[in-house]
N, C-alpha and C positions, 0 to 999 in steps of 0.2 A: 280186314285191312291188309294192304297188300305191301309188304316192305320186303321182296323176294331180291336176288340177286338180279333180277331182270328187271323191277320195278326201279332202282337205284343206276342202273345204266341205262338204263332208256331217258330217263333225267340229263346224262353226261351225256349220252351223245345227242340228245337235242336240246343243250346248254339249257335246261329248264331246270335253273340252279340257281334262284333265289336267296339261298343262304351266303354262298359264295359270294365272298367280297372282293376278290380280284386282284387282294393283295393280303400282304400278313397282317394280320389282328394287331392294331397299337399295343395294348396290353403283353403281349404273348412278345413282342417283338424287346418291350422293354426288359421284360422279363432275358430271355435270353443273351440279352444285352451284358447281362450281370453274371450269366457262367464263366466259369471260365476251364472247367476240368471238359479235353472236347474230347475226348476220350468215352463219357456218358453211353450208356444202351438207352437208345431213347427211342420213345416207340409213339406214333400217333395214331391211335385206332380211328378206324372210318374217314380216315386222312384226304378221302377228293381228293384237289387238285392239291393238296396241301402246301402252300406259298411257304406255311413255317420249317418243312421240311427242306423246301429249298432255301431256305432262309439260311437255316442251321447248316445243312452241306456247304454252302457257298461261304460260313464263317468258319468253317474249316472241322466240325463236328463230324466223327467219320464214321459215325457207327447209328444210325439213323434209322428206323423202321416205321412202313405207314402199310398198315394194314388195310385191305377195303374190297368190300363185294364186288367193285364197280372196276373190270379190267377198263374202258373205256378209262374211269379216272385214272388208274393206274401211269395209262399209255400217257393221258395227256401229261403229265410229270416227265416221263421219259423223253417226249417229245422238246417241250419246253428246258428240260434240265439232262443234256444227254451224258454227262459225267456223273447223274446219282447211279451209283449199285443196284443192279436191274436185281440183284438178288435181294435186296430190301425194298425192294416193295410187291410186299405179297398177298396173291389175290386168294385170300381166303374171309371165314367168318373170324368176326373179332371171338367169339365166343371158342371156336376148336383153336385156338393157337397155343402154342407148348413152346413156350422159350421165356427167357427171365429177361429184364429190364431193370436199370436204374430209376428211370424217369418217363412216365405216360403224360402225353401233352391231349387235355381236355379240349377240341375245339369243336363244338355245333355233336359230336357223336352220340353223346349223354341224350343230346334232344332229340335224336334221330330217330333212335328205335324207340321200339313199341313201351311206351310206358311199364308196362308189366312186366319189362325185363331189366330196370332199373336193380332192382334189387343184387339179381344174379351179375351184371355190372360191374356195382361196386365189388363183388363177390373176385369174381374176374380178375381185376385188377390186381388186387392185393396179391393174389395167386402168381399174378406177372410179373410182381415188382420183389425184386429181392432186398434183401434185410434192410431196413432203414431209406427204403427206396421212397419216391412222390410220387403223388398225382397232383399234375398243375395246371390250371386252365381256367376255360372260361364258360357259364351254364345261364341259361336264357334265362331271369328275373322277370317273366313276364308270362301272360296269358295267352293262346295260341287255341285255333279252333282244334277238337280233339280226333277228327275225322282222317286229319295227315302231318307228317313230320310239316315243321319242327312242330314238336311237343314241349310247350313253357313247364311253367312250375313257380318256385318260393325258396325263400331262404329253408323256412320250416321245414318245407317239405323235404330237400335235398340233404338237409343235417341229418335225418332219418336215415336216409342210404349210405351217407360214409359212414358214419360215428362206429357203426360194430366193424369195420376194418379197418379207420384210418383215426391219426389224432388230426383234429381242421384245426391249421394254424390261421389260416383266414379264408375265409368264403365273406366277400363282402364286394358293394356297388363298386364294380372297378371306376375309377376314374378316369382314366385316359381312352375311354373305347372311342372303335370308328365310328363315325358320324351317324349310322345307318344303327348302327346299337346304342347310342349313347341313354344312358339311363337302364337301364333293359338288360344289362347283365351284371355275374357277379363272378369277380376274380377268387378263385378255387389255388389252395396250397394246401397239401393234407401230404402226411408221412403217415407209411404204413404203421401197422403196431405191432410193438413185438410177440 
């Protein structure tokens, strides 16, 4: 299976981006709705075009990071949002990054890579997030052919990968998703542990 930095931009630059909703995620959008500290290190791993990123820039969040294999996605963000900080968004693997965060915003990345590195993941994460920091987002509740991203999954299954990093304050059927997920995912709030 091919999930190589060149596999993930060749997606972006021939918009063969299925997952991408074209706008920000209902759920995630209400979510943000409800911070209010915009000061946060927030960091969106595997971020695309990430609309939440411009979401959160544009409500005045200044400290924003989206990490992602895919310079093409990168560019597209820069393009569409030319006042985001070209120094946070950076075209590296979520996995080598070395910096700390408050808050990692879950969107489609968890499904992205290879199953077998779920684990190291959550591992990841935790490492990212400094003291009492979240991960908050949103994870596919559904079944998905296993040959290519996305990659579904289960409640069961996913409580297995936080639980030894994170306390889950809810992992359950978001309610408000877009139309295109409705049913099919499940809204993620977990605090690291100490």
């Amino acid at each position: 299976m091919d999930l190589s930095e060149s596999f993930w931009d060749n997606h972006y630059k021939n918009e063969d981006t299925g997952w991408d909703l074209g706008v920000i995620s209902p759920p995630l959008k209400s979510y943000f709705d409800q911070l209010t500290n915009k000061d946060l290190r927030i960091l969106i791993p595997g971020g695309g075009n990430s609309y939440e990123a411009e979401y959160l820039h544009n409500n005045g969040f200044k400290n924003v990071y989206v990490v992602d294999l895919s310079n093409t996605a990168l560019n597209n963000i820069k393009i569409r949002v030319p006042s985001f900080p070209a120094a946070h968004l950076i075209h590296k693997n979520f996995f080598d990054l070395e910096m700390s965060f408050d808050l990692i915003i879950e969107q489609t990345f968890f499904c992205a890579i290879d199953p077998k590195l779920r684990p190291a993941y959550t591992a990841k994460s935790s490492q990212l997030l400094n003291k009492e920091g979240e991960i908050v987002g949103l994870l596919f509740d559904d079944t998905f052919s296993n040959d290519k991203p996305p990659f579904g999954g289960c409640k069961t299954e996913y409580v297995g990968y936080f639980e030894p990093y994170f306390n889950i304050y809810k992992m359950e059927l978001a309610y408000n998703s877009h139309p295109k997920r409705d049913g099919r995912e499940l809204f993620l709030k977990a605090q690291k542990k100490k």
